[in-house]
N, C-alpha and C positions, 0 to 999 in steps of 0.2 A: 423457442430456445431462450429469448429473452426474458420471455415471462418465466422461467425457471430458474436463469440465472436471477432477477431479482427475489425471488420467494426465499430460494438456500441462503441469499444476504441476508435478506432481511431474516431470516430464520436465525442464525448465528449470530447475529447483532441484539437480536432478542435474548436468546441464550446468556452470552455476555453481560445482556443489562443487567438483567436480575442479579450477580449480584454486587454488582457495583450501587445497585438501585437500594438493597436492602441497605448498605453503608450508608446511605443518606435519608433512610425513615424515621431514624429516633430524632435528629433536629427538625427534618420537616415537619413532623406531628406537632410541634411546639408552634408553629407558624401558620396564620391566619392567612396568608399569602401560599400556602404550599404548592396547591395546583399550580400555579404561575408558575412558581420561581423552578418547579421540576422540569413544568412543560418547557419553558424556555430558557432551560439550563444555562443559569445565571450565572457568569463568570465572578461581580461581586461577593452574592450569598455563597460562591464556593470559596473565596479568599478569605471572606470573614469567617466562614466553616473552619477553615481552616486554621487559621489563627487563633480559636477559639479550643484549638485541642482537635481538630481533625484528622490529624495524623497520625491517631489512632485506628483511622481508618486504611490506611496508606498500604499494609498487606491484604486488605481485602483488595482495593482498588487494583495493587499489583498482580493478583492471582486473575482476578477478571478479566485486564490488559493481556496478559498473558495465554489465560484461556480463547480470548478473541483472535490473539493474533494465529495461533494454533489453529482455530476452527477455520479461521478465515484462508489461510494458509491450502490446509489438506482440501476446503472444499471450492478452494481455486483450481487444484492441482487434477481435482476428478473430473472440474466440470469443462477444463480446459482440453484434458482427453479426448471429449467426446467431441466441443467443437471446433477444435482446429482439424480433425479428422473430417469431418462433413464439411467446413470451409474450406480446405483445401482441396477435397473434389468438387468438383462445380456441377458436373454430370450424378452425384448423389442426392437426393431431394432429401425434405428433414424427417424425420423418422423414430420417435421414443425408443424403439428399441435399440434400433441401429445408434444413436445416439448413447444410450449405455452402454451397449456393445465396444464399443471405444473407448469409452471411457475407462471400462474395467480393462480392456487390453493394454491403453496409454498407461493409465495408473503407474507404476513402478518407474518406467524408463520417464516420467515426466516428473516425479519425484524425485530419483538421483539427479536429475538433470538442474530442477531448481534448489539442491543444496550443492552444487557444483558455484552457481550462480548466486547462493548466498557466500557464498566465500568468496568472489569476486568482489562482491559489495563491500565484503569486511574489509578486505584488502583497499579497494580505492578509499573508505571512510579513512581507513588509520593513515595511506599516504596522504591524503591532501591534507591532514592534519601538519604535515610538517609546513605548510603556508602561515598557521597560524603561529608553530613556534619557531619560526625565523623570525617575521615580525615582532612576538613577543623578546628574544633573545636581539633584537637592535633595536628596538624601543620601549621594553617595556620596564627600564627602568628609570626611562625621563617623565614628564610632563606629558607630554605628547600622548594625549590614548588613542587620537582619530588615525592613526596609522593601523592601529592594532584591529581598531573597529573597522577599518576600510580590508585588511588581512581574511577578517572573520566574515563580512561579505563576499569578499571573492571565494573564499571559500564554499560558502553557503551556493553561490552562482555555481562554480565548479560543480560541485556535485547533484545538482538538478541536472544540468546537462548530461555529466556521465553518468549518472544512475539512468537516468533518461534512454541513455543508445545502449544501457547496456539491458534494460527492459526490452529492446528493441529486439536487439539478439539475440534473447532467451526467446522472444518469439519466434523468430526466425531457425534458432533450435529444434524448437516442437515442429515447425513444418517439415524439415529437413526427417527427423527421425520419423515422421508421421507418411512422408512419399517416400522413405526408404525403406522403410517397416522393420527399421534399426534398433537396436537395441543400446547401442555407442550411444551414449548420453554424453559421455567427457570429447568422446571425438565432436560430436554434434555441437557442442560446448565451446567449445575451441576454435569448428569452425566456422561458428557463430559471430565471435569476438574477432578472428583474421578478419571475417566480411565486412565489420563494423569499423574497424580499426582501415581497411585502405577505400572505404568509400565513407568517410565522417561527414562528408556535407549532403550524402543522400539518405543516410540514414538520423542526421540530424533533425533535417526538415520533414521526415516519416514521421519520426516520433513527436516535433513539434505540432502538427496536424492533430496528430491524437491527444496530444496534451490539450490542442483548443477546445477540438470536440467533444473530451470531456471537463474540461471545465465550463463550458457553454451549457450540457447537460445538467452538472451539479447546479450551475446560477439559477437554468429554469425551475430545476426540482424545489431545490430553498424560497426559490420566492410562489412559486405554487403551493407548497408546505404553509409558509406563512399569512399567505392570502385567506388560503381555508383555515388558517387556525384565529383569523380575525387580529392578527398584529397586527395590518395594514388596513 
């Protein structure tokens, strides 16, 4: 199941490049450096790309973004079907089929379920924005910017945190409708966010756990990446 979850990534990530990739072949061709500076997608050569009229590129880059978040999206949504249904029985062993089996059944209720949960996101991004324009509206018309900037930090911290537990509950969603064999995505939704909301210190340290453990996985990936590609 893992090895399938990473293939469909890396399959949609590929998708995606292309054609974000083609928007940066007419400079590359011009550069003696290209393999490098592609392979190790150079934050400089893209500022100066950019500065240089690259923003001509700037709808393709956006259709690609957009195309990626799309793909990445739906093929979270199918692949999440299949395994939170086999994780949550313990007594079912892993199984391709049974595994699609689930998946095409979750599909739909695990869909409504995550644009329920994009509108909660929307909802928490635009209130914590009112952090930054209080601060802005008492200090942002002295001197003083480190008030604003300290504003825009807490901010920033806030909403790692609540996107964080609210990641948590959307998990916790998919299990609920998944041992219920519900169809209530908004009930399931709601009682996701109650559970989260009167237990925030056990589902804060859930979700901290998994934040480690995948950022520990990404650290080992990138620097295995880069070992074999000989930058170290």
């Amino acid at each position: 199941m893992l090895v399938l979850y990473w293939f469909v990534h890396t399959l949609c990530a590929l998708i995606a490049a292309l054609p974000a990739s083609a928007a940066a072949v007419a400079p590359l061709a011009r550069s003696t450096m290209a393999d490098e500076l592609l392979r190790q997608f150079d934050f400089a050569w893209l500022a100066e790309w950019y500065a240089n009229g690259g923003e001509s590129a700037l709808p393709a880059l956006a259709a690609a973004a957009l195309m990626a978040a799309a793909l990445l999206w739906l093929a979270s949504v199918g692949l999440a079907g299949g395994a939170v249904a086999l994780i949550a029985d313990a007594d079912s062993p892993y199984a391709p089929a049974l595994f699609w089996q689930n998946a095409g059944r979750n599909f739909w209720r695990f869909l409504r379920l995550s644009l329920y949960f994009l509108l909660i996101y929307a909802v928490v991004y635009a209130a914590s924005g009112l952090i930054v324009r209080v601060a802005d509206a008492i200090w942002g018309e002295g001197l003083a910017a480190a008030p604003v900037v300290r504003a825009r930090q807490v901010r920033l911290g806030l909403l790692i945190v609540l996107f964080g537990i609210i990641s948590t509950a959307s998990d916790f969603a998919k299990v609920r409708l998944v041992l219920a064999d519900s169809r209530q995505s908004l009930r399931a939704c709601l009682g996701s966010l109650r559970l989260a909301a009167r237990n925030p210190g056990v589902i804060f340290w859930l979700w901290a756990c998994f934040a480690a453990a995948a950022a520990a996985a990404a650290w080992v990936y990138v620097e295995s990446a880069n070992i074999r590609a000989g930058f170290y």
